[in-house]
C-alpha positions as CSV (number, residue, x, y, z in Angstrom):
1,X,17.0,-153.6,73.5
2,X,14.0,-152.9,75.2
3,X,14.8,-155.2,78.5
4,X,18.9,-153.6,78.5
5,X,16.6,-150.1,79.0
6,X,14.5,-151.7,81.3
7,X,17.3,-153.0,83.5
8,X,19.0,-149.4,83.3
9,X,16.0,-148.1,84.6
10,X,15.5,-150.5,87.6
11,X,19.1,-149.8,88.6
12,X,19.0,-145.9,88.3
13,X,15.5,-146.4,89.9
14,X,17.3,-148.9,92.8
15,X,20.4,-146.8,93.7
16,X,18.7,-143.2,93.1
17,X,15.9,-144.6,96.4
18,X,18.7,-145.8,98.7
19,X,20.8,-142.0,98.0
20,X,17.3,-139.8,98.4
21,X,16.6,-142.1,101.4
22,X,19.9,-141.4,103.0
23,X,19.9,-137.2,102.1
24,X,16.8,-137.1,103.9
25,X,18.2,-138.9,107.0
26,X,20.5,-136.5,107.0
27,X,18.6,-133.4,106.8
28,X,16.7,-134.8,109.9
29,X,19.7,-135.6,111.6
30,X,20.9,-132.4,110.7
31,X,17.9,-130.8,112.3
32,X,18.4,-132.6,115.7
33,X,22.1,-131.5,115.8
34,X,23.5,-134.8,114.3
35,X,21.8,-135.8,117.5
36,X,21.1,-139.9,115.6
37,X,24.8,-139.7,115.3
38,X,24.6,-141.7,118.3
39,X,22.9,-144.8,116.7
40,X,26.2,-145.0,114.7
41,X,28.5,-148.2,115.3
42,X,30.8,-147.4,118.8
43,X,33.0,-150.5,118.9
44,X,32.2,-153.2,121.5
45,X,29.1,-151.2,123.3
46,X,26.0,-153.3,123.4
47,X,24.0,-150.7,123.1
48,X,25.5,-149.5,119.4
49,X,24.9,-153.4,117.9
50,X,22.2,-151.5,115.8
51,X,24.7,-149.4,114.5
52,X,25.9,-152.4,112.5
53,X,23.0,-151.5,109.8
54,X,22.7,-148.5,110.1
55,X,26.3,-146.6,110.4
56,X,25.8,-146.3,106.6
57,X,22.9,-143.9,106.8
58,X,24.2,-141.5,109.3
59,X,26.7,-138.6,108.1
60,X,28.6,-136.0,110.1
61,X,27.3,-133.0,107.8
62,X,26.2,-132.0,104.2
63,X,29.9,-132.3,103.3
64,X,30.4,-136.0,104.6
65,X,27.2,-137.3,102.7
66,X,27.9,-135.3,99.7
67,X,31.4,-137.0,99.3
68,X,29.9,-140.0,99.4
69,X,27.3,-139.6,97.5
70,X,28.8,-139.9,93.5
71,X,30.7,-143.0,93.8
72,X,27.4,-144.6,96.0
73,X,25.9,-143.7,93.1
74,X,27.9,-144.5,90.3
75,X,29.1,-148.3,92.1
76,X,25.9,-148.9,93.8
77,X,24.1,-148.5,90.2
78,X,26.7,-151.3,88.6
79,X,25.3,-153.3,91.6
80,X,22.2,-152.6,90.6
81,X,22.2,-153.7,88.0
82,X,22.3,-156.7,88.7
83,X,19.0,-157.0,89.9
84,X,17.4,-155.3,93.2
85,X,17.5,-158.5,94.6
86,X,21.0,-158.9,94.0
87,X,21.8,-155.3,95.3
88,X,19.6,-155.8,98.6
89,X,21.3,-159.0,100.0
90,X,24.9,-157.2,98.6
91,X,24.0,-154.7,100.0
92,X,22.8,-156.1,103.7
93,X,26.0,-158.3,103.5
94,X,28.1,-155.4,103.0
95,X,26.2,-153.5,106.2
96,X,26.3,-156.6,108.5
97,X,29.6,-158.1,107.7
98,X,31.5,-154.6,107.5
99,X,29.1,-153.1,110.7
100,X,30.5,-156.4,112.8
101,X,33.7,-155.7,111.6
102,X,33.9,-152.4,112.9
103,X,32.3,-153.5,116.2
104,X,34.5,-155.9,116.9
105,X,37.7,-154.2,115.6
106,X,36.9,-150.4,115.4
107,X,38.7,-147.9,117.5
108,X,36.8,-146.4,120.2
109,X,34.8,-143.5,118.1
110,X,31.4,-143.4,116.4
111,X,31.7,-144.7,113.4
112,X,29.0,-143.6,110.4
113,X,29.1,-142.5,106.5
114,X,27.8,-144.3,103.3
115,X,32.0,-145.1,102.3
116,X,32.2,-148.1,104.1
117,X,29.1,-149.2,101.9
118,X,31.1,-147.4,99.1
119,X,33.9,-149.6,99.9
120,X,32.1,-152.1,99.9
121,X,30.7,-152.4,96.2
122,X,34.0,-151.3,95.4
123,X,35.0,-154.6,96.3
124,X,32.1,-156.7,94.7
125,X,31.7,-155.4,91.4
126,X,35.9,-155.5,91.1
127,X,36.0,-158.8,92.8
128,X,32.8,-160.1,90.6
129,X,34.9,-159.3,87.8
130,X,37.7,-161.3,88.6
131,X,35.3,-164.5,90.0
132,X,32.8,-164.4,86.8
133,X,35.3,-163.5,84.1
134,X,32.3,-162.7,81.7
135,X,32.8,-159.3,79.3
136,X,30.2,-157.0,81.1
137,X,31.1,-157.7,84.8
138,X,35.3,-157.5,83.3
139,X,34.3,-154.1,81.5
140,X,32.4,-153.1,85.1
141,X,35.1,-154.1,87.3
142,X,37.7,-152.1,85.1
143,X,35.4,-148.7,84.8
144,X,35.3,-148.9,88.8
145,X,39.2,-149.7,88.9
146,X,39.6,-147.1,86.6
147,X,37.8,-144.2,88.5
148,X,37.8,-145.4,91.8
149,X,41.1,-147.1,92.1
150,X,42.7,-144.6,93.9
151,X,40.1,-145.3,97.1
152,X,42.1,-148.0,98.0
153,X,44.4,-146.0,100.0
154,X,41.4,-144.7,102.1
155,X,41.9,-148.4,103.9
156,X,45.0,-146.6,105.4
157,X,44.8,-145.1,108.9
158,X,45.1,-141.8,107.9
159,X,43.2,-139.2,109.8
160,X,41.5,-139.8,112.9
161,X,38.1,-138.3,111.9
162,X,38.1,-141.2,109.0
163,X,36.6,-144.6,109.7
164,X,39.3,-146.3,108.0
165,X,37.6,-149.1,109.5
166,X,34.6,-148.8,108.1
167,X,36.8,-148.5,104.4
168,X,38.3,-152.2,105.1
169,X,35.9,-153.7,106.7
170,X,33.1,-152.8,104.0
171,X,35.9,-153.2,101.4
172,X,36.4,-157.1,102.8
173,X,32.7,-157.4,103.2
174,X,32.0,-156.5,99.4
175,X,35.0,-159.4,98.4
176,X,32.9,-162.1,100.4
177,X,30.2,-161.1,99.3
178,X,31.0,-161.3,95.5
179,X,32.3,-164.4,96.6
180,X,29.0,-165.6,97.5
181,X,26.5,-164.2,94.5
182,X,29.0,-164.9,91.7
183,X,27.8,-166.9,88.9
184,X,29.9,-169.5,88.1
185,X,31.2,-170.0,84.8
186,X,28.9,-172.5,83.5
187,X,25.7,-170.8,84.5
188,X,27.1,-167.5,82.0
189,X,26.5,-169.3,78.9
């Protein structure tokens, strides 16, 4: 009982450190006029490659990160716990593989916001589910499904001031990566 707690805590510690950390990039990009906007991912410009990590940590106001902010909290916990380890190479994986997505695919716009890293472990943990097949990552995948299936349809090209981009790209960069940290069925027992 006492490691279940234990690994609660590391994930609620985890996920809690990457959401304060993005807030208070905000309220200093906030402060500059959303002025670091600029180091957001702007498809096929050299000069944006850095963009590809860090699109996730830049927001267009308050509003934008604060949308973003429950289900980062509530999928990138499930992530979490899985280990930090775990959650850091898911997600770097989800942040290069979506960021070069969006580079090389994107429409010409700036594109930032935590969803595509949203998106992202959206697609892991329901993916992990599917690859592992054990009863906590089936439970996990159908929690997320269950609250978040609906985000699905933010892959659609909908609005122009929505990276929908950044929603499929993160979305396919969270399948490969459950692809690759999936335990396989004889290492569950």
């Amino acid at each position: 009982m006492n490691n279940i707690r234990k690994n609660w805590l590391s994930g609620l510690e985890t996920i809690c450190t990457l959401v304060v950390l993005i807030w208070v990039i905000e309220f200093i990009n906030s402060y500059f006029g959303h002025a670091l906007n600029a180091f957001g991912i702007y498809p096929r410009e050299i000069s944006t490659l850095p963009g590809i990590v860090l699109w996730p940590f830049l927001h267009g106001s308050f509003q934008h990160l604060g949308m973003n902010t429950t289900p980062l909290l509530f999928m990138g916990f499930f992530v979490a716990l899985r280990g930090s380890w775990i959650f850091t190479k898911t997600t770097l994986l989800i942040l290069i593989i979506g960021g070069i997505g969006v580079w090389c695919f994107g429409r010409s716009a700036y594109h930032i916001g935590a969803s595509g890293l949203v998106f992202g472990y959206f697609g892991f943990l329901v993916t992990i589910g599917i690859y592992e097949r054990s009863i906590s990552s089936l439970a996990i995948a159908s929690i997320t499904l269950f609250y978040y299936g609906g985000l699905i349809l933010g892959i659609l090209p909908t609005s122009s001031f929505v990276s929908w981009e950044g929603h499929l790209f993160g979305l396919v960069a969270g399948i490969l990566s459950a692809r690759l940290m999936a335990l396989r069925p004889s290492k569950l027992r």
